[in-house]
TORSE-865359 format. One record per residue (C-alpha): chain; residue in three letters; residue number from 1; z negated, x, y. Coordinates in pm, whole numbers, plus 50000, padded with zeros to 5 digits. Layout:
<pts>
+-------+-----+-----+-------+-------+-------+
: chain : res :   n :     Z :     X :     Y :
+-------+-----+-----+-------+-------+-------+
:     A : ALA : NUM :     Z :     X :     Y :
...
+-------+-----+-----+-------+-------+-------+
</pts>
This chain:
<pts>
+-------+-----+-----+-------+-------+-------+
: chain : res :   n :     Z :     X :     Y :
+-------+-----+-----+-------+-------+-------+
:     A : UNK :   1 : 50000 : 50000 : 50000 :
:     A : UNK :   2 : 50101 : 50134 : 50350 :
:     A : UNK :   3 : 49855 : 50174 : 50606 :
:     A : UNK :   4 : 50022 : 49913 : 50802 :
:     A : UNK :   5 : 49990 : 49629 : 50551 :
:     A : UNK :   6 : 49628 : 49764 : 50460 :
:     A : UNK :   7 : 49509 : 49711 : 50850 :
:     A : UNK :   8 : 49685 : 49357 : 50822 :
:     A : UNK :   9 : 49548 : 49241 : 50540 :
:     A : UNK :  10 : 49234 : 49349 : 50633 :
:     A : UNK :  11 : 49246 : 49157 : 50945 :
:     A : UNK :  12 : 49330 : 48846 : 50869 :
:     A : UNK :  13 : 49059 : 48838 : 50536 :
:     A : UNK :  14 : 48811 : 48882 : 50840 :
:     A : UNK :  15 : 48956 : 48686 : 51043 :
:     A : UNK :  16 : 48840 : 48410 : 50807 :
:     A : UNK :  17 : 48459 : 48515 : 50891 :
:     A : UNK :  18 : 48318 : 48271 : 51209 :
:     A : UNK :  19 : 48148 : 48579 : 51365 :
:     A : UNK :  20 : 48494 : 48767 : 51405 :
:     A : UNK :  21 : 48683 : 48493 : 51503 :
:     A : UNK :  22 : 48438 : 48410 : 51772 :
:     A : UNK :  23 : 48463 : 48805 : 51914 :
:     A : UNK :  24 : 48864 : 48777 : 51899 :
:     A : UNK :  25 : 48908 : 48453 : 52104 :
:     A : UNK :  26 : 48595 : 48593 : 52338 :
:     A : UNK :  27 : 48779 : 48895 : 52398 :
:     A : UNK :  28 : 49108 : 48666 : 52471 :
:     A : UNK :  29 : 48889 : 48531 : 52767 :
:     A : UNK :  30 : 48754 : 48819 : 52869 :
:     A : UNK :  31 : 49170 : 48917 : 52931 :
:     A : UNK :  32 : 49239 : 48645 : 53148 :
:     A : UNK :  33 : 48965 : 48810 : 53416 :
:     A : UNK :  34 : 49106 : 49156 : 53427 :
:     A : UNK :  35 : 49174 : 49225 : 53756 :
:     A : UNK :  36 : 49545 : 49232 : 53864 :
:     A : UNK :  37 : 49464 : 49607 : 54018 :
:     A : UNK :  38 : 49466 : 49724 : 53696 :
:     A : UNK :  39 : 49793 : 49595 : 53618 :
:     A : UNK :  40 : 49874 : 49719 : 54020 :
:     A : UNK :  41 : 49751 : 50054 : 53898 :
:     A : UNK :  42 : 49947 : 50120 : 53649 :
:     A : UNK :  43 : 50284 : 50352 : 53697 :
:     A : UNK :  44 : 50639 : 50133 : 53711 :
:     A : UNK :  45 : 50958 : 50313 : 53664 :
:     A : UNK :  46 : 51236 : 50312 : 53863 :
:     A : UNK :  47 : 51531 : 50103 : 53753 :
:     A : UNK :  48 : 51712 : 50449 : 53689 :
:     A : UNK :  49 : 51650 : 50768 : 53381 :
:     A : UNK :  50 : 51423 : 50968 : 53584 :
:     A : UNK :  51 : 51507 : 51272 : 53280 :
:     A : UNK :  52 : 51854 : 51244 : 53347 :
:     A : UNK :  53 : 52064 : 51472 : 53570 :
:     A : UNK :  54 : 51969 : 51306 : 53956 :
:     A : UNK :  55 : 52015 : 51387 : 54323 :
:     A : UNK :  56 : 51720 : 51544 : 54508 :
:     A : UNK :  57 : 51624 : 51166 : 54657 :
:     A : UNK :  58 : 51579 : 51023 : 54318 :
:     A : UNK :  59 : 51334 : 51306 : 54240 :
:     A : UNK :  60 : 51119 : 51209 : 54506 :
:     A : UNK :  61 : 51161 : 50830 : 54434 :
:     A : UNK :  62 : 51088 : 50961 : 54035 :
:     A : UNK :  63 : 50738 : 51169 : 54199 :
:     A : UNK :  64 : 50652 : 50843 : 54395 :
:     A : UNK :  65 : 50452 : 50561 : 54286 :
:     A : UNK :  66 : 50514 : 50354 : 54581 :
:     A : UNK :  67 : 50848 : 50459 : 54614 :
:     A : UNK :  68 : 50926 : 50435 : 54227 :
:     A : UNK :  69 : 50791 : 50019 : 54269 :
:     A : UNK :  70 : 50995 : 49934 : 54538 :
:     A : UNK :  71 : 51328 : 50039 : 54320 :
:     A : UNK :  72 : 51178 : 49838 : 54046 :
:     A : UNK :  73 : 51130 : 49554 : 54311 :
:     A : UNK :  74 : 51539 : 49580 : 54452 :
:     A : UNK :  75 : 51610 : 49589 : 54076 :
:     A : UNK :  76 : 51450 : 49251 : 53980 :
:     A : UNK :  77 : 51714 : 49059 : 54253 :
:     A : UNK :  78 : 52043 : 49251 : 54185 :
:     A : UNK :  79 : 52132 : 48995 : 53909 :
:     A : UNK :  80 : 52079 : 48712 : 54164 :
:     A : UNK :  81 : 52299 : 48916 : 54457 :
:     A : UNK :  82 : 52561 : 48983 : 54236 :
:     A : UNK :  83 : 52613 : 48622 : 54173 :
:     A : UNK :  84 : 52621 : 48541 : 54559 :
:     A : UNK :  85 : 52912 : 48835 : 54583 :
:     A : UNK :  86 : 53217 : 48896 : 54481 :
:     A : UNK :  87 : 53211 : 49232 : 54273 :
:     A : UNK :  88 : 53410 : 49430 : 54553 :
:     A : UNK :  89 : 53129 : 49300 : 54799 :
:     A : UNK :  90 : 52876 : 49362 : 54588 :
:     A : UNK :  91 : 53022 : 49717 : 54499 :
:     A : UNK :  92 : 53048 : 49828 : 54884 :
:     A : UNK :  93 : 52688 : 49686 : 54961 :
:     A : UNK :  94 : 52560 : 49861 : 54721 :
:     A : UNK :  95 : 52757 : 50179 : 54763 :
:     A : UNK :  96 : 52637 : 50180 : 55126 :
:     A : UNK :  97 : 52245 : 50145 : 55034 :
:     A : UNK :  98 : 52287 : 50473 : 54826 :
:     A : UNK :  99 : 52457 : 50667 : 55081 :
:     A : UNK : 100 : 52212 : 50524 : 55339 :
:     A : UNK : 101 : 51901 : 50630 : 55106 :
:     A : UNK : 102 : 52003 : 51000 : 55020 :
:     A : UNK : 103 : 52107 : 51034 : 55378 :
:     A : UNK : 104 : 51730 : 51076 : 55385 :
:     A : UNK : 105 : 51766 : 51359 : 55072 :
:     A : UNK : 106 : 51342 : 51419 : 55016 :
:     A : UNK : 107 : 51229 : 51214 : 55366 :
:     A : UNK : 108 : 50996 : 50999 : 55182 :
:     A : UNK : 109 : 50954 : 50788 : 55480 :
:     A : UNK : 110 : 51285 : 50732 : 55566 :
:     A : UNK : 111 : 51381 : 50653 : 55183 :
:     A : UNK : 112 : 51066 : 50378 : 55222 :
:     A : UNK : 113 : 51219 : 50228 : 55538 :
:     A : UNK : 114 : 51555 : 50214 : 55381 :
:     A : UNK : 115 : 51478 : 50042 : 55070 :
:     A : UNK : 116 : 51267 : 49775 : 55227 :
:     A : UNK : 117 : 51522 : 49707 : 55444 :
:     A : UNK : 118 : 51757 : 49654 : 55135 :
:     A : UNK : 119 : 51461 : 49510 : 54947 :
:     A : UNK : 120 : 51394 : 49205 : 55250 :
:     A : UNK : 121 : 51781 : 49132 : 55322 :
:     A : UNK : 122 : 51842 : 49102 : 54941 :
:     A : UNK : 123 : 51536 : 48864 : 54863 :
:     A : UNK : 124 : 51590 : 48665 : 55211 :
:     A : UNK : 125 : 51947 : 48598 : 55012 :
:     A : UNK : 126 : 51843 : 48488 : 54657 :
:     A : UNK : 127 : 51568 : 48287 : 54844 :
:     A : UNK : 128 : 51250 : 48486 : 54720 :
:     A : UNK : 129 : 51111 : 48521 : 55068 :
:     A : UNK : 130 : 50803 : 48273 : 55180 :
:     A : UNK : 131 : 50758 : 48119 : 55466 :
:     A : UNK : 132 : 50496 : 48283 : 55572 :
:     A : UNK : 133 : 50658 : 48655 : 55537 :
:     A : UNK : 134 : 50846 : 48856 : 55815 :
:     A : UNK : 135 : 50786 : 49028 : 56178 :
:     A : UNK : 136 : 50607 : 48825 : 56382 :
:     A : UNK : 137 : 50502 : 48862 : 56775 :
:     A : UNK : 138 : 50317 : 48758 : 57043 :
:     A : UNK : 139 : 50292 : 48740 : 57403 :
:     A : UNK : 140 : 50060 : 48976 : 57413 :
:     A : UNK : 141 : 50238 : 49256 : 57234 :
:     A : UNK : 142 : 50061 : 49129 : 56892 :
:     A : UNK : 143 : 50298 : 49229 : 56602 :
:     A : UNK : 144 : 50227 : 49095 : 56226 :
:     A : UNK : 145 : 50381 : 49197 : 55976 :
:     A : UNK : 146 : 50417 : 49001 : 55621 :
:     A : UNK : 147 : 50587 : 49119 : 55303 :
:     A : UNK : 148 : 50559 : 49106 : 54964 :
:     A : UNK : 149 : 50605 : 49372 : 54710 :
:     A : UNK : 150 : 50527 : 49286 : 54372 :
:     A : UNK : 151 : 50252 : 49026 : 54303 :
:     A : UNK : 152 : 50072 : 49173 : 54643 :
:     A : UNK : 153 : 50144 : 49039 : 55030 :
:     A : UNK : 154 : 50101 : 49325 : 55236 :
:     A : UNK : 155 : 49961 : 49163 : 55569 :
:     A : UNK : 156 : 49964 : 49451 : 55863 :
:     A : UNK : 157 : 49876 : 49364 : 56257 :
:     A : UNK : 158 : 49934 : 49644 : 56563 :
:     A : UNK : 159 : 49840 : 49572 : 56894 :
:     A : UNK : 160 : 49740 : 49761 : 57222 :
:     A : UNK : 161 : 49333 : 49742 : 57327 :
:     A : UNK : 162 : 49522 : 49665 : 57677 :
:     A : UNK : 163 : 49827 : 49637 : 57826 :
:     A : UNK : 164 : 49758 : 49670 : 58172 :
:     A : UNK : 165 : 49625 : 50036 : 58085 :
:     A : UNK : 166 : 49923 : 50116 : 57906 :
:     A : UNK : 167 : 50114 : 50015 : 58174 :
:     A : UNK : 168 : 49953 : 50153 : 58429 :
:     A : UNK : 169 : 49874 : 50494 : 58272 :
:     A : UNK : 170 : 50120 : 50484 : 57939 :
:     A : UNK : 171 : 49790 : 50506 : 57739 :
:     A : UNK : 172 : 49593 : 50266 : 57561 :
:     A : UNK : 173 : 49392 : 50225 : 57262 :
:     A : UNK : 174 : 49627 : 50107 : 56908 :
:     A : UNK : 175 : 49402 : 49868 : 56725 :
:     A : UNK : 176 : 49542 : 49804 : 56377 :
:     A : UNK : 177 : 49449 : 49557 : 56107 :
:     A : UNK : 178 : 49549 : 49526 : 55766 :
:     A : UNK : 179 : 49464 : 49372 : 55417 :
:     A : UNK : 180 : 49671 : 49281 : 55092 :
:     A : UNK : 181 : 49650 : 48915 : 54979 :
:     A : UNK : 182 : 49750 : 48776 : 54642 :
:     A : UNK : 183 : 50045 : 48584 : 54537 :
:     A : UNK : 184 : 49833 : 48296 : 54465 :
:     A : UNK : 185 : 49649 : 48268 : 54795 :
:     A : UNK : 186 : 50010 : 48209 : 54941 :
:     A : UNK : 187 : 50168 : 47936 : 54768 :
:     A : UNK : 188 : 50043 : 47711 : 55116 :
:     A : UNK : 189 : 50149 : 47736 : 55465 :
:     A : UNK : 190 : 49838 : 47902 : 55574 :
:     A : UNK : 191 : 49628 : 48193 : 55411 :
:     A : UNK : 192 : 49238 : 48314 : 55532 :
:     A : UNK : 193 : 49140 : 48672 : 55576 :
:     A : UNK : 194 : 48813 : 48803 : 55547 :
:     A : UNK : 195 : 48776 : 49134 : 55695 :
:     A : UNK : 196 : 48500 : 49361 : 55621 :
:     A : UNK : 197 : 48240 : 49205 : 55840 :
:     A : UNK : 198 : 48164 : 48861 : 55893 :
:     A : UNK : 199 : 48510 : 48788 : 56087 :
:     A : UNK : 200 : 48729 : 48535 : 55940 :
:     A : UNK : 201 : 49116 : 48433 : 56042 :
:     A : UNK : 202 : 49281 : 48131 : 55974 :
:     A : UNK : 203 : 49694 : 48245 : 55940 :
:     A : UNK : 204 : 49933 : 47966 : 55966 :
:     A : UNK : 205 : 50210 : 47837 : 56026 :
:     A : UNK : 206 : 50270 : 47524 : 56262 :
:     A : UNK : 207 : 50636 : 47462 : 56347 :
:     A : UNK : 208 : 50823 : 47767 : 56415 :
:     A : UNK : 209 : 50534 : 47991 : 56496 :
:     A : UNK : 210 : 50269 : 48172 : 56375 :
:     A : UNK : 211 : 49950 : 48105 : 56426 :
:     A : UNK : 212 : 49614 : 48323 : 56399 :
:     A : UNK : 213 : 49276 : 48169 : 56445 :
:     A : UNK : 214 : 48900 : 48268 : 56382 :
:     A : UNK : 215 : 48709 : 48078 : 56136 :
:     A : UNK : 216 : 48423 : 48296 : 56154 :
:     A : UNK : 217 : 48276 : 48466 : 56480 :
:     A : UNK : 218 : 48494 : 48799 : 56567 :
:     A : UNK : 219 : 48463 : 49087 : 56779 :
:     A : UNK : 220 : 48671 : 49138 : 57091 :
:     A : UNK : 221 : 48918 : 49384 : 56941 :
:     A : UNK : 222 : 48962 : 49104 : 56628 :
:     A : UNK : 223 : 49047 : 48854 : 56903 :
:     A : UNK : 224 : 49287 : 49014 : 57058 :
:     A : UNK : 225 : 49506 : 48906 : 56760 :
:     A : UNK : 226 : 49431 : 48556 : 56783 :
:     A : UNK : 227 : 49753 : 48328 : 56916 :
:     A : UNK : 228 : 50102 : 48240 : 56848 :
:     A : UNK : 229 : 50361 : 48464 : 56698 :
:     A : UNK : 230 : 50719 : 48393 : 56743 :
:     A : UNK : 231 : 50932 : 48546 : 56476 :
:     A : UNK : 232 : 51092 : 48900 : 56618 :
:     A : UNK : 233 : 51116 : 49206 : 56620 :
:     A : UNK : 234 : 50818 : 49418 : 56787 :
:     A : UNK : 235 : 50851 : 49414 : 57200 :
:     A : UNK : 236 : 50959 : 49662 : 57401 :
:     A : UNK : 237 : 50670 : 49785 : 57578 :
:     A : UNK : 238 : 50909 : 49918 : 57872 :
:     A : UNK : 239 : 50985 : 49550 : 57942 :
:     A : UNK : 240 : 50656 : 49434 : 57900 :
:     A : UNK : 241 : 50514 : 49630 : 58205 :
:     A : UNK : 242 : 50805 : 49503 : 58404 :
:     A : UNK : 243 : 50711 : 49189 : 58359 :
:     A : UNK : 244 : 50374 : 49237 : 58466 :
:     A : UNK : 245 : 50480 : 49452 : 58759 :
:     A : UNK : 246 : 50760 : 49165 : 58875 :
+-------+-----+-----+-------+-------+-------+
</pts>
């Protein structure tokens, strides 16, 4: 008898004993409240042979975890973009995104920007995005952003302490906020944050805009993200302080 069919057989004779089927559907439980970090954790390959012969840009996309999940990511929607082409369209698109990318040859920053460009034009298309997701700004010189990679929403907020400092002197305090929220907390039109202390924002959307509230009491540099958001891309300060000088 093989080892394989000894280990089965000696499994299921067991398996007829209470005790061990009561461990075995306890440890099936136990599964379901893993946390999804773990599964986060571990290392995705790209959607390419990272031991084959490669260009110097795929070796740092290979040496990347982040990097490595976001090719994964564009990988996943190909099937659905290819179905919205035509194969020549398809074929030059795609052609273009790899010249774009090694353009960058071992800029690991600029390969990030380019594929989540790619990554957000390509799941705005299939229809992947939510509704919540994208650049968002305010008045105020708030920017938001919102995108998803994997099962994770990567929720990240910029804004100056002050304007009129910035404008006056071209210096003022960055004040940055960010957090990543699970796929489930965003099936809705409005998510809450908890940051670290006792603050509390309500993120939603009503109509066209964006909206940020406080649910719990917030310090003045939390506040200064409360408000509208319109969806755009982030000001130009340079006009901003014309419009407050004008």
């Amino acid at each position: 008898m093989c080892i394989g069919e000894y280990l089965k057989r000696l499994f299921f004779d067991n398996f007829q004993k209470p005790i061990i089927r009561i461990l075995f559907f306890f440890g099936l439980f136990l599964m379901g409240f893993i946390p999804q970090s773990f599964a986060t954790d571990a290392r995705i390959n790209p959607s390419f042979d990272c031991h084959s012969e490669i260009s110097p840009t795929q070796t740092v996309i290979c040496d990347s975890k982040v990097l490595s999940l976001l090719d994964f990511e564009l990988s996943k929607h190909i099937s659905g973009l290819r179905q919205l082409l035509t194969r020549t369209q398809y074929l030059v698109e795609a052609r273009t995104f790899v010249e774009k990318r090694d353009n960058c040859i071992v800029d690991a920053g600029c390969i990030q920007k380019i594929y989540e460009a790619r990554l957000w034009k390509v799941r705005a298309r299939v229809g992947d995005l939510h509704r919540l997701e994208g650049s968002w700004v305010s008045k105020t010189n708030g920017q938001i952003k919102i995108v998803k990679i994997a099962d994770v929403y990567q929720f990240r907020s910029l804004s100056l302490a002050s304007i009129e400092s910035y404008c006056v002197s071209g210096n003022s305090e960055s004040i940055s906020r960010s957090i990543d929220i699970d796929a489930w907390d965003m099936e809705d039109d409005e998510v809450r944050i908890q940051w670290a202390n006792s603050c509390a924002w309500s993120v939603r959307l009503d109509k066209q805009h964006l909206v940020v509230s406080e649910t719990n009491s917030c310090s003045h540099e939390d506040q200064i993200f409360l408000g509208a958001y319109r969806k755009g891309e982030p000001n130009n300060l340079d006009y901003v302080c014309f419009d407050l000088k004008y």
